[in-house]
N, C-alpha and C positions, 0 to 999 in steps of 0.2 A: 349428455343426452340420456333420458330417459327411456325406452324402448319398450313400448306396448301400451302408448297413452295414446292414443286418436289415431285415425289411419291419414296415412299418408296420400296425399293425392296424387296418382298416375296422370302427367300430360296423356291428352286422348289420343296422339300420334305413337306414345308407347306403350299402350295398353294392348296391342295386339303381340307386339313380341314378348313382353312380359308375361303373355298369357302359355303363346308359342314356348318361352324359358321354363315354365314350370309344370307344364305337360312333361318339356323331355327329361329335368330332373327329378318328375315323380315317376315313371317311367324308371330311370335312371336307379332307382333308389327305395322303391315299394319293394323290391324283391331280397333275399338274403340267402348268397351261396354259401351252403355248408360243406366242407370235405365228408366224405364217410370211407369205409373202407372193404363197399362192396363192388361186384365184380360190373353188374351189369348198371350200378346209380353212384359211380363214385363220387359225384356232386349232387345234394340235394337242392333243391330251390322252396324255401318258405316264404309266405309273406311276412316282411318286415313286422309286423306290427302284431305278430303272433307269438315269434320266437322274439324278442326282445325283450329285456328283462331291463327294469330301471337300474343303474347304477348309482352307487351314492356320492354324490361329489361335495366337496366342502370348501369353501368360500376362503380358503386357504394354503397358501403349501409350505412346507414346511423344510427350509432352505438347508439341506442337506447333501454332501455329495456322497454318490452310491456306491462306496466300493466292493459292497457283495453282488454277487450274481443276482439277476432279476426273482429265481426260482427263491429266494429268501429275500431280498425286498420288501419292504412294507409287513411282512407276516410277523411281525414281533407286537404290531400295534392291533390285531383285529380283534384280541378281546377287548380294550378298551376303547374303542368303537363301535361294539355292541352294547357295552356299558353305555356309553354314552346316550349312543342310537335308542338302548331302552329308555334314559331316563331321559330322553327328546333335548339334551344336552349340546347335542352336537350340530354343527351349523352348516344345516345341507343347504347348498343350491341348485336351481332347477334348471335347467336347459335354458329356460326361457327368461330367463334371472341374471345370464352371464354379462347385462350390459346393463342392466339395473344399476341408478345411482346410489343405492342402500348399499351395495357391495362394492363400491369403488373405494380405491384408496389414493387413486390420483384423480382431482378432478381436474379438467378438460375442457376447454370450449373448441377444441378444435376436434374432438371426438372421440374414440373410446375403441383401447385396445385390450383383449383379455388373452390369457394364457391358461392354458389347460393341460396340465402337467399327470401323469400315469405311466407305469411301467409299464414295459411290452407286453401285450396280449391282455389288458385292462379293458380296454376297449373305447378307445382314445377314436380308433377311423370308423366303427359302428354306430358310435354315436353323433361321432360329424354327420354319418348316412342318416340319424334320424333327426339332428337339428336342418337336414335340406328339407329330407321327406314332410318333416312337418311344417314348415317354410313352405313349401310349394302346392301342400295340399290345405295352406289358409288356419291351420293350427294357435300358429306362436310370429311373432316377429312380426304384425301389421304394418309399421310404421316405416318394415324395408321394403325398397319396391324391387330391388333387383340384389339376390343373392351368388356368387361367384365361388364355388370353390374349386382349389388346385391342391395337391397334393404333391410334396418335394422331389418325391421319387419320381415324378414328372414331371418336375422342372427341372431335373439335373441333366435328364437328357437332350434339354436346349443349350447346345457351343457356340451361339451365336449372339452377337446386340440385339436388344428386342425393346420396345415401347410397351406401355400398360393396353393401349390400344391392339398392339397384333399379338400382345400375351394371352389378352380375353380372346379374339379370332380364331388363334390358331385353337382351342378346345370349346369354343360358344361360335360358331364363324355363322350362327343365320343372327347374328347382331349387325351384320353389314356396314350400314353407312348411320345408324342412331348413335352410336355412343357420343358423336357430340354433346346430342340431347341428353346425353346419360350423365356427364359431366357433369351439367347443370345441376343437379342437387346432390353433390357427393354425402348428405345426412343418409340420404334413404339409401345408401350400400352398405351392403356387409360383405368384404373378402372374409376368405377362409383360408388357412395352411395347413394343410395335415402333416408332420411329423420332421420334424425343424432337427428331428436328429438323425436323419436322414438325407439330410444336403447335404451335396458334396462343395457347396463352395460356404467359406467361414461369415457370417454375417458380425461381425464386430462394430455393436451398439456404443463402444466406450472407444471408439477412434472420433476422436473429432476432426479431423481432416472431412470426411464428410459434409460437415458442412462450409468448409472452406474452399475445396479442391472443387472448381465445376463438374470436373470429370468424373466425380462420385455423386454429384450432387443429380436427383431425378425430382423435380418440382413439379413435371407438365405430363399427362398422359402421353403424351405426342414425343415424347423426348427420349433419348435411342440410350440405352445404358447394357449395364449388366442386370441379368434376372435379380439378382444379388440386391442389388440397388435399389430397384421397383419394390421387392420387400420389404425392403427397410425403409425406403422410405414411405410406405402403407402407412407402416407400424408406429413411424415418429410422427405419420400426422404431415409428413413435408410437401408428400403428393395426394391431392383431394382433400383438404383439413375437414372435417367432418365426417369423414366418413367413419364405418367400425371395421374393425380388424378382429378375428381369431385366429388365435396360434395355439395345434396342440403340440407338445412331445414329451419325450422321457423325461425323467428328472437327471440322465444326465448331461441333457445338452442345456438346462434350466439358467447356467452362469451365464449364457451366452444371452439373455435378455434384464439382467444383473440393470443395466442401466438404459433399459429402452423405455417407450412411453407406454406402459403397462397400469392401464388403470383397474383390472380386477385380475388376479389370480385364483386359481382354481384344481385341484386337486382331487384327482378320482381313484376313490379310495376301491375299487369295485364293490362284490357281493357283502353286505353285510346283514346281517341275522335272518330271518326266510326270505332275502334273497337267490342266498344260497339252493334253498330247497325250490324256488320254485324254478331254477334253471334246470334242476333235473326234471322238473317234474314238464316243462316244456320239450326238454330234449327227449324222454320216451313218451310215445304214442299209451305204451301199458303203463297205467299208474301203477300196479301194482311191482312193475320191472321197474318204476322211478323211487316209488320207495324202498323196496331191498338194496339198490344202490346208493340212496343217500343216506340209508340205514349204516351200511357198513364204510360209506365213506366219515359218517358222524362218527362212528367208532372208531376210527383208524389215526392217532394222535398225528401223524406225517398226512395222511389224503388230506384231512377236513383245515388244515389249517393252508395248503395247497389252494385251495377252491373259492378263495374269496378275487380269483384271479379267472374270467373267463375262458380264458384257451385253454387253462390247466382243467377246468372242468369239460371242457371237449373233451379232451385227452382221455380223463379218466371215465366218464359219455362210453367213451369209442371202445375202453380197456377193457373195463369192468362189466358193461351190457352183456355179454355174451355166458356171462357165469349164472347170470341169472334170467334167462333167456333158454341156451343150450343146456339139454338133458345132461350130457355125456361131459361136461365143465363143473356142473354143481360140484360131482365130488372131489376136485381137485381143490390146493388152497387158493383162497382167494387172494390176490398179492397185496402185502402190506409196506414194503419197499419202497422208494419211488425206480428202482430200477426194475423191481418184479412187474411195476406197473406197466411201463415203457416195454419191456419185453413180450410182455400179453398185448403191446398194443401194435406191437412189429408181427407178433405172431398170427395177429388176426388177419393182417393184410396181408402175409405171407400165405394162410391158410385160402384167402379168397383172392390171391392172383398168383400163387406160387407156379401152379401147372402153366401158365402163361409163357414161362422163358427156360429152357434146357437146365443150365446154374446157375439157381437164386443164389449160389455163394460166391460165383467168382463173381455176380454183378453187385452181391452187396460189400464185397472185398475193394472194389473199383468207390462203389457210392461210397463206402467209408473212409478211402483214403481220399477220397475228393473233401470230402465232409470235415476228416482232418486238417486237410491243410485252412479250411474255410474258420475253423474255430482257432487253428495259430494264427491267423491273417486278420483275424476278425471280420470276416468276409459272410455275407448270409444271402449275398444273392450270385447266381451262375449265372454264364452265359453261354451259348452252345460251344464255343472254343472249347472254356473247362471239359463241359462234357466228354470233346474229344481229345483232349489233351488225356483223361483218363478212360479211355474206348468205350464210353457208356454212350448208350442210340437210345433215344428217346423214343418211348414205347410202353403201352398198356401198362404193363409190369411194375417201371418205373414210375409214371404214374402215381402209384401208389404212393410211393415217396415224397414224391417231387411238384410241389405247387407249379403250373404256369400262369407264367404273368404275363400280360401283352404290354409291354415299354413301348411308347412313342421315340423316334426318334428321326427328327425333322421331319420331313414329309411322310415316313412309313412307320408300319409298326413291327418290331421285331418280338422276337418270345425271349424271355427270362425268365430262370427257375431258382425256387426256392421252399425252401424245409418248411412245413406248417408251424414250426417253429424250432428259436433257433435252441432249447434243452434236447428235441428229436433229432437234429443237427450234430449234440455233444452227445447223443447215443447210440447215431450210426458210426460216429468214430470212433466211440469204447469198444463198439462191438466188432470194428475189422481187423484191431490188434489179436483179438482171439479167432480168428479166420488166417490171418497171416501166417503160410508154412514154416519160415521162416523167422521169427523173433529171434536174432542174434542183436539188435541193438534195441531189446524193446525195453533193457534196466538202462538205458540214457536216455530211452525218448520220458521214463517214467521221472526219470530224474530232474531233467533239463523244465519240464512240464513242470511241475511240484516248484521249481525256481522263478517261475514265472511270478510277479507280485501283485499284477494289477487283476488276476481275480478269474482269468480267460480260461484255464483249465481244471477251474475249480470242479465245476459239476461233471466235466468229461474225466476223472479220476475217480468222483466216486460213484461215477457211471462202470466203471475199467474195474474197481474194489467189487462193485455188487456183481456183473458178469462172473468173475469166481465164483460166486456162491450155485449152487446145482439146481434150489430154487429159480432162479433167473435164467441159466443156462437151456433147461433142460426143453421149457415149448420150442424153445429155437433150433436147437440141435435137430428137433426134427425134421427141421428142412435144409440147417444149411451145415448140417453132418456135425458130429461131435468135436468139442470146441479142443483144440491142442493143449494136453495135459501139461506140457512146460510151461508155457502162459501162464495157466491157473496156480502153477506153482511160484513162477516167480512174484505173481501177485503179490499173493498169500507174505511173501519172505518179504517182502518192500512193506506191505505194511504193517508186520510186525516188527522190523525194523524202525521205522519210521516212528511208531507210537515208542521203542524202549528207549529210544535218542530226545524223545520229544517228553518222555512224562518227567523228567524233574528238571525242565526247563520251561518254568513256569512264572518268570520271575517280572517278564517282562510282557506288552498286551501281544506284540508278534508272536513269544515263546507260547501263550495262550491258544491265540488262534490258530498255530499254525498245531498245535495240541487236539482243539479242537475240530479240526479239520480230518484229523485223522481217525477219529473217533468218528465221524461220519462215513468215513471210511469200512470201519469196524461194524458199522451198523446194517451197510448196505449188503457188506459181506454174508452177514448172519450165520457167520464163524462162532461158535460160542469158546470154543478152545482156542483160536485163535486172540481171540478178546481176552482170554481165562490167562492165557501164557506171557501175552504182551504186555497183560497191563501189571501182570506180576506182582508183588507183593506190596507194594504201594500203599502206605497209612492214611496218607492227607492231600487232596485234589481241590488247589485253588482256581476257582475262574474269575477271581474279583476284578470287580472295573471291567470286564468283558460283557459286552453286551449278547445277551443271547436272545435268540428269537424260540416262538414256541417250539419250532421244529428241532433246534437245536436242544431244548430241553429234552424232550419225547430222545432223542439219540443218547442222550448223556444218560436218561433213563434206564435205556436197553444196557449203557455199557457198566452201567451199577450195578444194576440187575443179577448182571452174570459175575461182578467181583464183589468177596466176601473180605477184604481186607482194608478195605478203606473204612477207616473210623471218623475222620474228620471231612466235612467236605464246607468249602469257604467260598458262598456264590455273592458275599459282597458287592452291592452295587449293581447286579448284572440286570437289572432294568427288567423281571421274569413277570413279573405282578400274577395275578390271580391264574392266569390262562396256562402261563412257564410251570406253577405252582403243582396246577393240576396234572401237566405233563409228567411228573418228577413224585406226584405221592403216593406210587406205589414202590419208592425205593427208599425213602426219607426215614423206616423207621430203623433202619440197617447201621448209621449214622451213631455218633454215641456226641460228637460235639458236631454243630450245626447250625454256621453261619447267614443271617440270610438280612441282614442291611439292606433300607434303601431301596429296596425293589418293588415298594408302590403294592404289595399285597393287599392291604385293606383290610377290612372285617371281614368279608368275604374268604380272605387267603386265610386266614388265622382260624376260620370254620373249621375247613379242610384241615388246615395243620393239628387243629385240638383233635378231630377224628382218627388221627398218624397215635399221635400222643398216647391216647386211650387204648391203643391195641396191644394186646396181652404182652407182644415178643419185643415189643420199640424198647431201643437200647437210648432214647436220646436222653441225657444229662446235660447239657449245653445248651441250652437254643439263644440268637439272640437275632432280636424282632426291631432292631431301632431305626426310628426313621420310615416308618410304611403307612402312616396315617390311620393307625389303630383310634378307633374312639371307644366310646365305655360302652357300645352295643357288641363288643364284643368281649367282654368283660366274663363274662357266665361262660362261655367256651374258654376262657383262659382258666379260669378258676376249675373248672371239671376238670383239668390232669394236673393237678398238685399233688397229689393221691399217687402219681406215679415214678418214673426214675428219675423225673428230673429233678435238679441242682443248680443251677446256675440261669437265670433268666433276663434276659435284659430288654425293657420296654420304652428303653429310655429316648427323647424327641418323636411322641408319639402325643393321642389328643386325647387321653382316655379320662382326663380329669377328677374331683372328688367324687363323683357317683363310681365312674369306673371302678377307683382304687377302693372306694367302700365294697363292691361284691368282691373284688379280689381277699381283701383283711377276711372276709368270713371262710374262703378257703387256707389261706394264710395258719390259721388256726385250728383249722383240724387235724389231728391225730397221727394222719398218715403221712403230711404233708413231710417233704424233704427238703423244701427250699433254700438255701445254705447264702445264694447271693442274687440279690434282686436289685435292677435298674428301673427307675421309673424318673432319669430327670427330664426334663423340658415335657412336663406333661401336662401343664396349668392347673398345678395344685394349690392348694389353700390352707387355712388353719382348719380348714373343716373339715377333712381329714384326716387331720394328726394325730386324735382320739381312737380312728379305726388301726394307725398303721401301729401305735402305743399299745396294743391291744395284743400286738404279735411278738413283740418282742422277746418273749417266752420261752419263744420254738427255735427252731433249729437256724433262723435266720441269721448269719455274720456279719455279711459283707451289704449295705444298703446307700444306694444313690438316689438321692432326693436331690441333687443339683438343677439348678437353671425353672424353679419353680417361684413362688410366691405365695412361702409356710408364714413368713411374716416372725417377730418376736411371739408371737401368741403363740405359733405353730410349734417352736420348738421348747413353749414352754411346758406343753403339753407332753412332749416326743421325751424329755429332760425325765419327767415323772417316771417314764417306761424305762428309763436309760440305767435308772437307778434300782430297779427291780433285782434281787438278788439271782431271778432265775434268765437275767439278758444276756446274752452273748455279741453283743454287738461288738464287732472288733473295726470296725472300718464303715466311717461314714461321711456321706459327702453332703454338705449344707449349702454348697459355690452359689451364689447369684439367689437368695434366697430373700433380701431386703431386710439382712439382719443387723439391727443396730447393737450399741452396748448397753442397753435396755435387756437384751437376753443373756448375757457375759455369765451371769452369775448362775441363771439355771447351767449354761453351756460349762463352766466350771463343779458345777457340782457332779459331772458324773467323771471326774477324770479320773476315780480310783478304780471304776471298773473294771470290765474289758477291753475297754476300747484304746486303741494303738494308734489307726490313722485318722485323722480328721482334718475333712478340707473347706476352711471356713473362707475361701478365697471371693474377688467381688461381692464384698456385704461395705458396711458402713460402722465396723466395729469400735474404728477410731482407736485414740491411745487409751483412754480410759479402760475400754472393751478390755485392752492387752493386757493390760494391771489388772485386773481383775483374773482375765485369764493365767496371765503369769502366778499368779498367787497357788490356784490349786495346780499348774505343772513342778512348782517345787514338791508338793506333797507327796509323800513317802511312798504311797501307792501308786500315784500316777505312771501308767504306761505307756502314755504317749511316747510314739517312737516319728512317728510323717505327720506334719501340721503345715498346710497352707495358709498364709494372711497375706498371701498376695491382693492388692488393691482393696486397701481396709482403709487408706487415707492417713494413716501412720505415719508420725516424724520424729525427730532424734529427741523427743518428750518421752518416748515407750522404750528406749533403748536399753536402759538403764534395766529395766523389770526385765526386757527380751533375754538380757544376758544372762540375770539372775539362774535362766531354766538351761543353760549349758550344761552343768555339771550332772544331770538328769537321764532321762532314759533318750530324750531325742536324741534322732540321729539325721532329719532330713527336712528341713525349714524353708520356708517359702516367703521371701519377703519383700517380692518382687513389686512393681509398679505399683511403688509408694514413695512418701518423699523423706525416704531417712536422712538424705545427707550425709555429708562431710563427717560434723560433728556423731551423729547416731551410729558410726561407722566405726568410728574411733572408738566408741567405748562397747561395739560388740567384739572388736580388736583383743580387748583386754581380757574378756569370756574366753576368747577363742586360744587363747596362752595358758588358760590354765589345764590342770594336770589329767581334769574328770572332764575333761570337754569330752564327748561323742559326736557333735556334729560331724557326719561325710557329707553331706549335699545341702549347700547355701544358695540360694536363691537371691542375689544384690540388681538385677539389673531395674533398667528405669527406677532410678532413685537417686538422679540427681544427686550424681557423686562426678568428682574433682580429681584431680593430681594430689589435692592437700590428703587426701585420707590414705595414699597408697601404701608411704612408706609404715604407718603404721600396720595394716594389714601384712605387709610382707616379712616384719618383724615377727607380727604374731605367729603368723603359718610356720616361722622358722623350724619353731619348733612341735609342732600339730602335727599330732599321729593318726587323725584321724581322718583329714577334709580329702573326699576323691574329686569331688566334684562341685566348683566353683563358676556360677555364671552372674559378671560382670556388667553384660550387653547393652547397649543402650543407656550410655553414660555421656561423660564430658571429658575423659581422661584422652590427652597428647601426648607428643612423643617426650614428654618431661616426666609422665611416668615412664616409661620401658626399661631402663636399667632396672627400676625397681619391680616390676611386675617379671625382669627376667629372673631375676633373682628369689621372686618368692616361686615362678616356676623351677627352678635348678633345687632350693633347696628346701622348699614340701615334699619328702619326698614318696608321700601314700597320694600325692594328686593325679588323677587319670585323663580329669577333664578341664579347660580351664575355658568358658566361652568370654571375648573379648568383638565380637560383633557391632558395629553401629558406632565405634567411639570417636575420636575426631585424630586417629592417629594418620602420619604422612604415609606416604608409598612404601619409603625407609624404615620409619617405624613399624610399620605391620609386616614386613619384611623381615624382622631382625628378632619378631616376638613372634611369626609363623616358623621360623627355624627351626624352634625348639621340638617341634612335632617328631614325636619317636625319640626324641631326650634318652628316654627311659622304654624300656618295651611297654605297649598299652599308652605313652601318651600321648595326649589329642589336645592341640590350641586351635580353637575357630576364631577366624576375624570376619 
């Protein structure tokens, strides 16, 4: 069904209710309650359509489960969501689009259900209120005649069987006696569900009993089930086939529609690029009080990347207004914490209902151990029991805190309370531990907490860390007396503990986060001696394969900042890209080696970083850039700091091509340059540049990776000329995957008297010929070839003969893997490997189509080989008919360390009797 082509025609007998329906849902739904946190208007009322701010949704979601707290969710992606958003990339959908067949991915003749997936406070039920509001006021959706929506949190308070008939009644009841008629064209409805993570009963799409069991089965409006059931069968299409269905909720109740009949998904990314700004700029009345706050919220590396999340911008709305507003706040700081925040934002409501109740501390002592038990229970709604189970009377005061909710339940409506949200939840219970006279067991509850894995007292800990800090403490103390000095102490001692148990247990992704968790810790604290002492002398801090969000950059930031002894930092793979980038480069030049793989940085990131680079004090030597999707537009910002301390560069699986590496060679070349070892493979090179990189050879250049390119024979016939330049230094370089035939053999031979040591001619098409030729200049007098790969050169026991020839030489480390030497070719490197001047330690045999026939000869030869450590086999044809023999050449080689035997066709026994050997000798290692 396509939704918004011709209007639908209303029978004339339901045109008056329908009219009657969308009176009271506009009614219902023009209006928009806001909390504030003044004395005489603690609820504002806007119109909808003033304060609403578009959010951005995208025609996808991205099937994830969420084990970090909401408060970091999704903030790892919003810079490149702006990226996209600018370059009109990314694939919004409109409200009015969510039933569009251009966006389906299941098509339907029985009708069409979409899901709409957002983490709490997105603004998942704001926007259900304005797909009614605009439904009812004739906007968007012509072609439905009759819109319904329910929300789960009131459907959970139905205990009884119910029909789709007395479902709509009991909350639409002037429907009376039509809905027969309403049946009649189940195309022109639209049900609605708001927040599916929120029921309490389990809807299981992937039970097929459902459609077998009648007693699960709801096919007919009229038909008496569970609430349960009625949805589900909405959603499959079983009850009304044509009609549409919306479902919003979290992403992580998302698996539980894994296999429902879901024809569009939809994901709401919230605020992205001014829409950010113009949420403040709606929520103050003074522009010029909305822009000093979204000024210092843009400035604040922790707020701005917070705010792409509506409630978080209430929050900080509510915190932050008053500094710039009140005379007598300017001069105070402005909080840059998120607990600094939270504490200005208690303090505000303390300051305009404080005089309300005799002791705001014993009542907020009570609200926060209610609050705790709510964040261990995972519990975010009360009900007047709680209250009195912890002697709290609902009352003006409280109020402040405490959301009411009016719950149906059966015929009446009872009141339920709940935290404007549940981070202000994990902050009234950080905050009643330092209230509490008493903390004799407050290092178990810190402990027991901290043990928890699934993620629940993540932010209420470093809610408990920041409370320490005197920043945080101190608006509070004014009203609910000064916070108990042992508290603040024991903090302090947990998490410096915490961080000196956790920093060189880095090894694994748990030992990482739970690393970095405490370094959030550290941040919120705003300890700088504390950070200075804990994190103690510490050289090298990996996060690799850790995924980090902006936020968590911006902290690792802070806690760099304040330590001078880390030299090495290793953020491999940490998915930071441009956004993480920017969090982090006011500490990056402190750094002397400086890993940063794989993290999607761009041109863009490489900007910034040549900026890091350029500055007078940067100790970096080390950078290595591979894999981030560099192209040659950033080439001129690479080439501007050669000139500086760096040494070691690697740019390699990057797009920057022959133009790129053409401005690189002109820096390359200059005077000042230090460049000692440069990566540039998998960059889509050519022979067109072989002349610029021949150009450099000169300089100070060693170590050079041209692998996984296409130099071609031309290319290095070119590179060959520079190779032989009396003033090259090249000692190591890598040719791998270059489409080098033996057409190039003889330039590639003529520089082997230089410097050069390693050379890795691995995947080319050298063939045997190529090897003979080669062979020829490694006997040469000069030659210092020491590491040579010709793995997969297509080489058979026709080359063996010349292979052998260069034993007696400087090699020591040959590669001559996945090729087909054979049996025979094996045999007579056997004969090389006996003589007196062998140096071979590391042979490379596997995939080479070898036998049981060639063992004994190799085990002969090793007999006596003073040299071989390291022998890999793998991927052969050898049975349990060699093992005596392969034991034997392991028992009496006896410089061998390593012996790989992986992939071969040996029995259970066999591989049993030849893994024994492991430890033979101290240092030795047999893999099967």
């Amino acid at each position: 069904m396509n939704i918004g082509r011709g209007l639908s025609e209303v029978p004339s007998h339901l045109k008056g209710v329908q009219q009657k329906h969308k009176e009271i849902l506009r009614v219902q739904t023009e209006t928009l309650r806001v909390n504030t946190i003044l004395i005489k208007e603690k609820v504002k009322i806007f119109q909808l359509v003033d304060r609403y701010v578009e959010l951005t949704i995208i025609s996808n979601v991205r099937d994830r489960t969420l084990v970090e707290h909401e408060l970091l969710a999704r903030g790892r992606d919003h810079e490149e969501w702006r990226k996209k958003d600018l370059r009109r990339e990314l694939e919004k959908i409109r409200t009015d689009q969510l039933f569009q067949s251009s966006f389906s991915l299941r098509k339907s003749k029985s009708g069409s259900s979409a899901a709409v997936s957002g983490v709490p406070g997105i603004g998942k039920t704001t926007m259900v209120q304005k797909i009614v509001y605009d439904w009812a006021t004739g906007k968007i959706y012509p072609d439905f005649q009759l819109v319904f929506s329910f929300k789960f949190q009131d459907l959970n308070t139905i205990n009884c069987r119910m029909n789709l008939r007395n479902l709509i009644l009991f909350f639409y009841p002037y429907f009376g006696n039509v809905l027969g008629e309403v049946w009649k064209n189940p195309e022109g409805l639209l049900f609605i569900f708001d927040g599916l993570d929120e029921f309490k009963y389990r809807i299981d799409f992937a039970d097929n009993r459902r459609n077998t069991e009648p007693q699960l089965m709801c096919t007919n409006p009229e038909c008496w089930c569970e609430v349960s059931d009625i949805v589900y069968s909405l959603i499959q299409h079983k009850l009304l086939p044509g009609c549409s269905v919306l479902v919003t909720s979290r992403p992580t109740a998302l698996h539980l529609l894994k296999k429902a009949e879901i024809s569009v998904w939809a994901e709401i990314l919230g605020f992205v690029g001014d829409e950010r700004k113009e949420y403040f700029n709606k929520f103050f009345e003074d522009q010029t009080v909305a822009a000093a706050v979204f000024k210092h919220v843009e400035e604040n590396q922790i707020l701005y990347t917070m705010c792409y999340n509506p409630s978080y911008c209430w929050i900080l709305g509510l915190a932050l207004g008053p500094f710039f507003t009140q005379r007598n706040m300017k001069h105070q700081q402005v909080p840059k914490t998120i607990t600094q925040l939270y504490s200005y934002y208690i303090y505000n409501i303390l300051k305009n209902h404080g005089r309300e109740i005799e002791s705001p501390h014993d009542v907020f002592l009570k609200l926060g151990e209610m609050a705790f038990t709510g964040v261990s229970e995972k519990k975010i709604v009360f009900r007047n029991g709680d209250l009195i189970q912890y002697n709290l009377q609902p009352s003006q005061f409280l109020s402040g805190f405490l959301m009411e909710l009016l719950e149906r339940d059966d015929s009446i409506q009872s009141v339920v309370y709940t935290f404007p949200h549940l981070t202000i939840q994990e902050f009234v219970a950080a905050l009643a531990q330092f209230l509490t006279p008493d903390p004799k067991d407050f290092q178990k509850l810190l402990s027991e907490a901290d043990s928890e894995e699934d993620g629940r007292f993540e932010i209420f800990l470093r809610f408990v860390a920041g409370l320490s800090s005197p920043q945080s403490a101190r608006p509070l103390e004014e009203f609910l007396s000064p916070f108990l000095h042992q508290t603040t102490c024991r903090v302090i001692d947990w998490v410096k503990e915490k961080v000196k148990g956790q920093i060189g247990n880095t090894a694994t992704e748990a030992g990482k986060r739970n690393l970095l968790n405490t370094f959030h810790y550290l941040f919120e604290s705003q300890n700088k001696a504390l950070a200075q002492s804990a994190v103690g002398s510490v050289e090298t801090l990996a996060f690799s394969r850790l995924r980090l969000t902006p936020i968590d950059c911006a902290v690792l930031s802070h806690v760099l900042g304040l330590c001078d002894t880390i030299k090495h930092l290793d953020l491999h793979r940490c998915y930071i890209q441009c956004e993480g980038l920017r969090r982090l480069e006011h500490v990056l030049y402190k750094f002397q080696k400086l890993r940063l793989p794989s993290n999607n940085l761009g041109d863009s990131g490489v900007k910034l970083l040549s900026a890091v680079l350029r500055k007078p004090g940067c100790k970096i030597q080390e950078l290595d850039l591979l894999g981030n999707k560099l192209t040659d537009s950033c080439a001129e910002d690479l080439a501007s700091v050669f000139n500086r301390s760096l040494t070691d560069l690697n740019l390699a699986d990057n797009k920057l091509g022959d133009s790129g590496v053409k401005r690189l060679s002109v820096a390359l070349r200059g005077p000042d340059c230090k460049i000692q070892k440069l990566g540039l493979g998998g960059n889509k090179l050519t022979d067109s540049c072989a002349e610029d990189f021949a150009s450099v050879f000169n300089r100070s250049l060693t170590d050079l990776n041209l692998g996984d390119n296409n130099l071609g024979d031309s290319g290095v016939k070119r590179l060959s000329v520079a190779l032989r330049g009396p003033d090259c230094k090249i000692q190591k370089l890598d040719l791998a995957d270059n489409k080098l035939t033996d057409s190039c053999a003889e330039d590639l031979a003529s520089v082997f008297n230089r410097s050069l040591t390693d050379l890795n001619l691995g995947d080319n098409n050298l063939g045997d010929s190529g090897v003979k030729r080669l062979s020829v200049a490694l006997r040469g007098p000069d030659c210092k070839i020491q590491k040579l790969d010709l793995g997969d050169n297509k080489l058979t026991d026709s080359c063996a003969e010349d292979l052998a020839s260069v034993f007696n030489r400087s090699l020591t480390d040959l590669n001559l893997g996945d090729n087909n030497l054979g049996d025979s070719g094996v045999k007579r490197l056997s004969v090389a490997l006996r003589g007196p001047d062998c140096k071979i330690q590391k042979l490379h045999l596997c995939y080479n189509r070898l036998t049981d026939s060639c063992v004994e000869d190799l085990a002969s030869a090793l007999r006596t080989n003073r040299s071989l450590t390291d022998l890999n086999l793998g991927v052969n044809s050898f049975t349990d008919q060699s093992v005596p023999a392969l034991r034997r050449l392991i028992l009496t080689c006896r410089t061998l360390n390593l012996i790989q035997l992986w992939d071969n066709r040996f029995s259970l026994n066999g591989e049993n009797q030849l893994a024994s050997l492991w430890g033979y000798r101290p240092g030795l290692s047999v893999t099967m």
